[in-house]
C-alpha positions in Angstrom: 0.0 0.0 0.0 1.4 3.6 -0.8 1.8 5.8 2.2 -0.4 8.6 2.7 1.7 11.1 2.2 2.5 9.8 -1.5 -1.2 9.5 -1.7 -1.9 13.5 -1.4 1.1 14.0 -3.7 -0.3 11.5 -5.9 -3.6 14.0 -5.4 -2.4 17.3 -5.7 -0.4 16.2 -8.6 -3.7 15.2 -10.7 -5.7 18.3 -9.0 -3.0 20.3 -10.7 -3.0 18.8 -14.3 -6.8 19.4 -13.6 -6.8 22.6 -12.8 -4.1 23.4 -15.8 -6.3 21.8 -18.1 -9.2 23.8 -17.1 -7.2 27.0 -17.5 -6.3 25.8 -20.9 -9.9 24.9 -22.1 -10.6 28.2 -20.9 -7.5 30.5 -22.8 -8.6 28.9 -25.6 -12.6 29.2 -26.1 -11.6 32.8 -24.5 -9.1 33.1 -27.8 -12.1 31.5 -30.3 -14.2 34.5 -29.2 -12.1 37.0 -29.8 -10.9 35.0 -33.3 -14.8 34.8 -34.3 -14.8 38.4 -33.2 -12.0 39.3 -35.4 -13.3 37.4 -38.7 -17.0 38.7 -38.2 -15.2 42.2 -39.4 -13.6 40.5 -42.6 -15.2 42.3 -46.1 -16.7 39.0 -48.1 -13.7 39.0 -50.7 -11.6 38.7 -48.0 -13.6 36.3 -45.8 -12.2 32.6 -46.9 -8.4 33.7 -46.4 -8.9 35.7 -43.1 -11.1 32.2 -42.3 -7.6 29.9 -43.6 -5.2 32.0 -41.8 -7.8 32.0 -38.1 -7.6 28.7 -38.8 -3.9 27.8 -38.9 -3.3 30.3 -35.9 -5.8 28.6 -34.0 -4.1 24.9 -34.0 -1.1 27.2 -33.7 -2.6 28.4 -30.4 -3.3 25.1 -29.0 0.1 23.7 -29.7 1.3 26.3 -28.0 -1.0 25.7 -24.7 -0.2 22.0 -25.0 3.7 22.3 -24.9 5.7 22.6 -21.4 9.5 24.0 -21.2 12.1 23.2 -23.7 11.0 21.3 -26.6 13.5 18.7 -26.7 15.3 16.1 -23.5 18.7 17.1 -24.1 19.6 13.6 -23.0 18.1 12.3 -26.4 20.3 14.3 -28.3 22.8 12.4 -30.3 26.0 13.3 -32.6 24.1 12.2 -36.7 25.1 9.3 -38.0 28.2 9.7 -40.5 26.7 9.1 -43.7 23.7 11.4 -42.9 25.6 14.7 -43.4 27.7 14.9 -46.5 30.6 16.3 -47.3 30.1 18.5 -50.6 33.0 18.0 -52.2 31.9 13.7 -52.4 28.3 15.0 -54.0 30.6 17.1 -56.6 32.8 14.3 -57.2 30.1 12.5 -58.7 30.6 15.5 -61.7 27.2 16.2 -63.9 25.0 14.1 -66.1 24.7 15.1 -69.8 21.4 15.6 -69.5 21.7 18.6 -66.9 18.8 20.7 -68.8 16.1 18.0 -68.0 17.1 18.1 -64.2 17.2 22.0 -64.0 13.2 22.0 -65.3 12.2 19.7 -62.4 13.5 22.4 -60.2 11.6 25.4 -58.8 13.6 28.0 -56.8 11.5 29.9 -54.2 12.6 32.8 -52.1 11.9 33.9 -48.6 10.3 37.5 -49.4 8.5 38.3 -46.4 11.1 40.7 -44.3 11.5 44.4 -43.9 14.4 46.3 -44.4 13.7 48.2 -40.8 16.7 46.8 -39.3 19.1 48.2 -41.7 16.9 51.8 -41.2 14.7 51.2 -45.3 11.3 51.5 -46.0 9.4 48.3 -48.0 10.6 44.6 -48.9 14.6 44.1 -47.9 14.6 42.3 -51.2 14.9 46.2 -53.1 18.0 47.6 -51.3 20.5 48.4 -53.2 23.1 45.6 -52.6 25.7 45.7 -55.8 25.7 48.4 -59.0 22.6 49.5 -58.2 21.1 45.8 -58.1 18.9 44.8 -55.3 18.8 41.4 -53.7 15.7 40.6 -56.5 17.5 42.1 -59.6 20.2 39.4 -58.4 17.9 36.4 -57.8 16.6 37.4 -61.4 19.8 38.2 -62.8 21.2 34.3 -61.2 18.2 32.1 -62.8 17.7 34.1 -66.5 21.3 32.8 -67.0 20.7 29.6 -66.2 17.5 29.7 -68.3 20.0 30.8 -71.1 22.7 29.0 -70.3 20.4 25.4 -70.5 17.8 26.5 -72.3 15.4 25.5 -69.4 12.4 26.7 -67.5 13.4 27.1 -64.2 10.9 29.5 -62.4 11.1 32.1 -59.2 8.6 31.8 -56.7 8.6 34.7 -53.9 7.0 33.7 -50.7 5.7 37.0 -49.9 4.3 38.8 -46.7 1.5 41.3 -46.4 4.2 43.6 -45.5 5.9 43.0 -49.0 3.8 41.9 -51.2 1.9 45.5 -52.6 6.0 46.8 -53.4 7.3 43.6 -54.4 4.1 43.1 -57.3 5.0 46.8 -58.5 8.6 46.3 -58.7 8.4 42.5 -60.6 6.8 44.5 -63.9 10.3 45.6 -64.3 11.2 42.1 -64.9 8.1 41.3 -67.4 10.8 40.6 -70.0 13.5 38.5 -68.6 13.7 34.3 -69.3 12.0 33.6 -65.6 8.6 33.0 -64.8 8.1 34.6 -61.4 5.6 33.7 -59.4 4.2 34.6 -55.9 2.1 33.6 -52.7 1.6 35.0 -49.4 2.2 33.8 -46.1 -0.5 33.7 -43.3 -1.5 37.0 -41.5 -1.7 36.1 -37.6 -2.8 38.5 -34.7 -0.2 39.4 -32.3 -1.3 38.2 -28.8 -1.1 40.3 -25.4 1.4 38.7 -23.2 -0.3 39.0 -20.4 -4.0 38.1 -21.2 -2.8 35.6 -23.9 -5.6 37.5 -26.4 -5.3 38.6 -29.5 -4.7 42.6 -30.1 -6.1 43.0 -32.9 -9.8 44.4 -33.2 -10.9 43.4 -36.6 -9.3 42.4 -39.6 -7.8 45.6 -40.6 -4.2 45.8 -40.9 -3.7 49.7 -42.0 -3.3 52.4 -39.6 -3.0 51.7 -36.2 -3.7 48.4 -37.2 -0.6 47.2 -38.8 1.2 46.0 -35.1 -1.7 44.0 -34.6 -1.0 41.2 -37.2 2.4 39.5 -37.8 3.9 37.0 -40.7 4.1 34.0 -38.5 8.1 32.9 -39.8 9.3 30.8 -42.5 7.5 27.2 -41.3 4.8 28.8 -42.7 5.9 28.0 -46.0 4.3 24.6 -46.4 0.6 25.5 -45.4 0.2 28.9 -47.4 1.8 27.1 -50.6 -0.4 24.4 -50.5 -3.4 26.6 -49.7 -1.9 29.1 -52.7 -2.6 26.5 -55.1 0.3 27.2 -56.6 2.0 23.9 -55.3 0.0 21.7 -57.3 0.2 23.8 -60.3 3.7 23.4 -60.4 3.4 19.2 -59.6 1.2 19.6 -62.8 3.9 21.2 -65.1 6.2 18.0 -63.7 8.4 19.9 -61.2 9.7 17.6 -58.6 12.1 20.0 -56.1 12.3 23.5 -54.9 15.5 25.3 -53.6 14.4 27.7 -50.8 16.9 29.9 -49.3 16.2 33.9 -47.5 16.4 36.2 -50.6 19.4 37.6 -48.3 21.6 34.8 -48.6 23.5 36.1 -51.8 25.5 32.7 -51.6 22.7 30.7 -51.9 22.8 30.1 -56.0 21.4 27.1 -56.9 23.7 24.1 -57.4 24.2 21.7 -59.9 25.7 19.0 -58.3 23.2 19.0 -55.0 20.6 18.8 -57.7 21.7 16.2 -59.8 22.4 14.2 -56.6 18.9 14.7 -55.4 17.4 13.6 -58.8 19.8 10.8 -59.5 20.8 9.0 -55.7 23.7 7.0 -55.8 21.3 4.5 -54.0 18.4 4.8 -56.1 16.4 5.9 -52.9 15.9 9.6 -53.1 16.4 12.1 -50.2 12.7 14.1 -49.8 14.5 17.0 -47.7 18.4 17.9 -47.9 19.9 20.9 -45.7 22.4 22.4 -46.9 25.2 23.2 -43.4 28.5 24.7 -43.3 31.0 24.8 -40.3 30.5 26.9 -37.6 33.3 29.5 -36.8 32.6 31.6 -33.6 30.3 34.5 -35.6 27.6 31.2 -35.2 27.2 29.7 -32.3 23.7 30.8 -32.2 23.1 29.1 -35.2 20.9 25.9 -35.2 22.2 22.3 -35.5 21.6 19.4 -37.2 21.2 15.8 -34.5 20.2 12.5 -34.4 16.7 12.3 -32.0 14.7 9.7 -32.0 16.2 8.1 -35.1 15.6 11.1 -37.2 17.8 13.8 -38.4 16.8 17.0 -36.1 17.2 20.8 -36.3 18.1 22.0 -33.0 17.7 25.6 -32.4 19.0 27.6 -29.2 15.7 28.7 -28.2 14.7 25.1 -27.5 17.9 24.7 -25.7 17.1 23.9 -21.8 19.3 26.9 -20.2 21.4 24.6 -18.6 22.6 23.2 -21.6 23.0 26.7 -24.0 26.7 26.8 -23.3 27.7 22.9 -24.8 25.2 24.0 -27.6 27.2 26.6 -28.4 30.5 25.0 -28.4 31.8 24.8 -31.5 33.8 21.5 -30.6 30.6 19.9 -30.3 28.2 20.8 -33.1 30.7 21.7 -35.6 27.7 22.9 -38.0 25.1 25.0 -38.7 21.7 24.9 -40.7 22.1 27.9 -43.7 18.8 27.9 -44.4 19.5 26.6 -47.8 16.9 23.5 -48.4 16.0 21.3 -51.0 12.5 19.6 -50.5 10.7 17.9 -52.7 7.0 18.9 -53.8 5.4 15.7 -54.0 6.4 15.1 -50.3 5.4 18.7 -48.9 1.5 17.5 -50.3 1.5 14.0 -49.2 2.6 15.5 -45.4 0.3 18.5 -45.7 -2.6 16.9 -46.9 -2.3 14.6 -43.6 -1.6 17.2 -41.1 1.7 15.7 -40.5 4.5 18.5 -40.7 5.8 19.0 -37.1 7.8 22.2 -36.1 8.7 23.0 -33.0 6.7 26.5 -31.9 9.0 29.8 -31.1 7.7 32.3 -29.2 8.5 35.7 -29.8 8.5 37.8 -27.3 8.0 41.5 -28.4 7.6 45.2 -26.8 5.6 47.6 -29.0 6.0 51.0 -29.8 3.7 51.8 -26.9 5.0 49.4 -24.7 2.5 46.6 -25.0 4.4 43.3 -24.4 3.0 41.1 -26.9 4.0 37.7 -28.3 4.3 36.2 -32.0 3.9 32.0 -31.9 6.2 31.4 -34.9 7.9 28.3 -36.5 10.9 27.7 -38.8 11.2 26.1 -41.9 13.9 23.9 -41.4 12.7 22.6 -38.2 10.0 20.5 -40.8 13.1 18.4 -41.6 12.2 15.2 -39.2 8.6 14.9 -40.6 10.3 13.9 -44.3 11.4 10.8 -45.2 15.4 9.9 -46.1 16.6 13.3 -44.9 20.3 14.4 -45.5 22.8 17.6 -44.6 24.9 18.6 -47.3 28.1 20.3 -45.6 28.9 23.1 -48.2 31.2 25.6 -48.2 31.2 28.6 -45.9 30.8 30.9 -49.7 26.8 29.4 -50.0 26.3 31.4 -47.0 26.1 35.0 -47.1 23.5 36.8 -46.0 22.9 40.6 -45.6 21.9 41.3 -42.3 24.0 44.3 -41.5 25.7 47.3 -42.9 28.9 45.6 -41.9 27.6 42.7 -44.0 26.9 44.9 -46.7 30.2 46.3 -46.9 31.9 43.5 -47.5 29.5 42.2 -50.2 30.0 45.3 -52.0 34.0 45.3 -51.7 36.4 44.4 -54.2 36.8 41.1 -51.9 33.9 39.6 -54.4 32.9 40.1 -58.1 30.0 39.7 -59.8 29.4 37.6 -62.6 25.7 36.9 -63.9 24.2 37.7 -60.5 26.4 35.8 -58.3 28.9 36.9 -56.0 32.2 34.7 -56.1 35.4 35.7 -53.5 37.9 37.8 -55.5 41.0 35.1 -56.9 43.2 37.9 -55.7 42.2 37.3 -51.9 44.9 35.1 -50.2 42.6 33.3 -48.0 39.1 31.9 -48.5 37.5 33.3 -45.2 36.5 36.8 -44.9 37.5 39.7 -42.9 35.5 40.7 -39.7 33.5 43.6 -39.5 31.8 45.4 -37.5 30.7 49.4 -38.1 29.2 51.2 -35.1 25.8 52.4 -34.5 26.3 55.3 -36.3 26.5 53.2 -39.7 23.2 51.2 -38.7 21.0 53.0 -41.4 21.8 52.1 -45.1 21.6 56.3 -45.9 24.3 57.0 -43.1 26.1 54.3 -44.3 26.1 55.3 -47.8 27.2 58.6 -46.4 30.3 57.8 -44.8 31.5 56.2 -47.7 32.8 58.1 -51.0 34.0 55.0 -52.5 34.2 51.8 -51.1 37.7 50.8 -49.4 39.9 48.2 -50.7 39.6 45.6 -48.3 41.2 42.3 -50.3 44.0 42.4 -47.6 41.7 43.2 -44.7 41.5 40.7 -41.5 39.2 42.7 -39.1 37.8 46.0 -39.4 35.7 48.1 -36.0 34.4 51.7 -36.6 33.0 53.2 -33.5 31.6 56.9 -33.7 31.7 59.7 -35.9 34.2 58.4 -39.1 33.8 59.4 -42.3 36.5 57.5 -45.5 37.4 60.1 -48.4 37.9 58.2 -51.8 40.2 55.2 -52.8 41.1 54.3 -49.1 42.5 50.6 -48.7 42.4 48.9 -45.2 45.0 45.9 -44.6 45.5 43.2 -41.4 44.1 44.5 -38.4 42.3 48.5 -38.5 40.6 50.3 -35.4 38.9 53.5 -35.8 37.4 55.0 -32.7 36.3 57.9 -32.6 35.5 59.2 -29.0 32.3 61.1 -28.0 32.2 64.7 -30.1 34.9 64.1 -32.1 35.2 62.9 -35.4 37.2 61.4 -37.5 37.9 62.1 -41.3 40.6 59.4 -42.9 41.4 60.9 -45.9 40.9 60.2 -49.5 43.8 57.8 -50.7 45.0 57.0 -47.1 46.7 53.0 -46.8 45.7 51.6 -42.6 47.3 48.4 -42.1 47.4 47.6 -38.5 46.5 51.0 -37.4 44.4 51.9 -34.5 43.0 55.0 -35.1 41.3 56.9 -32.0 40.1 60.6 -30.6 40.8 63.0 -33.0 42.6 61.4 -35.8 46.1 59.7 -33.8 46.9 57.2 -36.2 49.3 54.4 -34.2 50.4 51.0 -35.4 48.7 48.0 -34.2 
């Protein structure tokens, strides 16, 4: 017989499942309301997506109620099996079929189109800064796929997978491109309502999303993808024209070019079993320890991101002894796979939660999910470890700088590392706040420095660079508080350290 004391612990313990369970039947008709509410105010042309996106929000929702602490037991976590992350160079070994042109029009390439450019200070879609000669991220996608059109004489098509943030500028701007060799296509991803932290209830009034509106409602992350593609249509239309694969990657990423040799490896498996998801990884250096990881759970090939991390664990996660790689974002999926799992409900990614402060100071959160994290619902997964150059993405000034140096050229859209650099990796950057907004940034510049011999660059404060400046090894440039700094036009810093008002010492 149990003691009585394990008896009443026994007790409490169901009461306060109970109890829980009540407070979570209760969050959630209280959140149906307010959903019902919200799509009661939806004009009729609108009403059957406002219904779609409620809908996916509110099984969102529940996940979210259901799921306690970290997402994973750390002691499940397991180093992948060898052969299920390869190395790149043994997929290019395998060199190319002649028939290249008939893999290429199985292929669709879709970017991520649904960010802002409010982090680097722009107005509109990210995708239409200015990243090279005037070309934005989009001119270079473009640019990238018309000359493998040309090049093949295939039928590769773009698909954008936009937000309603994007999607009005990013329509205009694609007339530009009503001539070029690439079908370009788009779809949107869901609309969901930001929820008040501390009531757990939607913001959002109605289904307006101008005005004050437009913090109510939020583009719930790239996991999206699968759903709003599917419910596009445009999915099957593409299985219809005979596609078999898309290659998604952030439109960001300018190193994320599509390639042949992961392709024809997908299409043609050494083992005549093909892989239904492949994620293309690179190594970690210490920029990346954030970044998520690839493990073995359960049998399955996992993405691991920090924020599932228990906090006791964040630390080995990080270690780049450890988990040596990242996830780039770069993924290869096939189409026929995304229906079969959609159509039963069965893509499983693990929920982030977003936690927010408004303008007002409303702390809000945004339930979001990743599209890598989908890798463990596909069958025959693989990691591709590819070389640090397929990831490059534009998430800075400092980042911007480099990808519009002399330390890359540009050939047909794509970006490859200068031959003239002695060593593949490239320098660190980082400019001070007073760079943060592309227009300051552009200011303080009146040509682009050489930066080929260039190891690490900081910029703190008020610096301007005059014309034809080049910047070798190691350079520091500090200006303090009300000063500032001018390095003239023509001016060679290798190993300087630069500080106050123009000292310039060697480093």
């Amino acid at each position: 017989m149990s003691s009585p004391v394990s008896a009443i612990k026994a007790m409490s313990q169901a009461g306060t499942s109970q109890f829980q369970e009540v407070i979570r039947q209760e969050l959630e008709y209280s959140m149906k309301v307010e959903l019902d509410k919200i799509l009661a105010t939806a004009p009729s042309n609108e009403l059957e997506h406002t219904k779609k996106d409620l809908e996916g929000f509110k099984k969102l929702f529940h996940r979210f109620l259901q799921e306690k602490g970290p997402s994973v037991d750390w002691g499940k976590i397991q180093r992948p099996p060898e052969d299920s992350i390869q190395p790149y160079e043994k997929i290019k070994a395998r060199g190319l079929p002649d028939n290249i042109a008939s893999v290429l029009n199985k292929l669709v390439v879709v970017k991520l189109n649904g960010g802002l450019g409010t982090s680097m200070g722009c107005k509109g879609p990210k995708s239409l800064i200015g990243v090279r000669n005037e070309n934005t991220f989009l001119d270079l996608t473009v640019q990238q796929i018309e000359h493998l059109n040309k090049s093949y004489n295939t039928d590769v098509p773009l698909v954008l997978m936009n937000s309603f943030n994007t999607d009005d500028d990013t329509k205009k701007i694609l007339q530009k491109y009503s001539h070029s060799r690439v079908k370009i296509y788009t779809f949107n991803q869901s609309r969901y309502p930001r929820i008040n932290k501390e009531t757990l209830l939607p913001i959002a009034k109605g289904v307006s999303c101008s005005g004050e509106n437009t913090e109510c409602w939020y583009p719930p992350g790239h996991g999206d993808i699968y759903a709003s593609f599917y419910n596009s249509g445009l999915l099957d239309n593409l299985i219809g024209e005979g596609k078999e694969y898309i290659f998604v990657s952030n439109i960001d990423n300018l190193g994320a070019t599509v390639d042949l040799y992961i392709l024809n490896h997908l299409m043609n498996p050494p083992n005549g079993k093909r892989c239904e998801f492949v994620m293309e990884v690179t190594n970690k250096t210490r920029a990346d320890v954030k970044g998520g990881t690839l493990t073995q759970y359960e049998n399955k090939l996992r993405l691991v991101e920090i924020a599932q991390v228990p906090k006791a664990h964040v630390d080995e996660f990080k270690s780049v002894s450890k988990f040596k790689i990242f996830n780039t974002n770069n993924l290869w999926i096939a189409l026929s796979a995304i229906k079969r799992l959609q159509e039963k409900n069965a893509i499983d990614m693990e929920i982030i939660v977003n936690p927010k402060t408004l303008d007002g100071g409303l702390n809000i959160i945004q339930l979001e999910t990743a599209v890598g994290a989908a890798i463990k619902s596909f069958e025959n997964s693989l990691g591709i470890n590819v070389p640090r150059s397929r990831f490059l993405p534009v998430k800075t000034t400092s980042d911007l700088l480099l990808v519009m140096s002399n330390l890359y050229s540009l050939n047909a859209g794509s970006l490859t590392m200068s031959e003239k650099r002695e060593f593949p990796t490239v320098p660190l950057v980082k400019l001070g706040s007073s760079f943060t907004k592309v227009q300051d940034y552009l200011r303080r510049f009146e040509s682009i420095p050489d930066m080929l011999e260039l190891d690490h660059l900081t910029v703190s404060g008020d610096v301007t660079f005059g014309k034809n400046v080049s910047l070798k090894g190691t350079v520091i440039i500090i200006a303090n508080h009300g000063d500032r700094i001018d390095i003239p036009a023509g001016a060679l810093l290798e190993n300087k350290i630069v500080s106050g008002n123009l000292r310039i010492l060697d480093h």
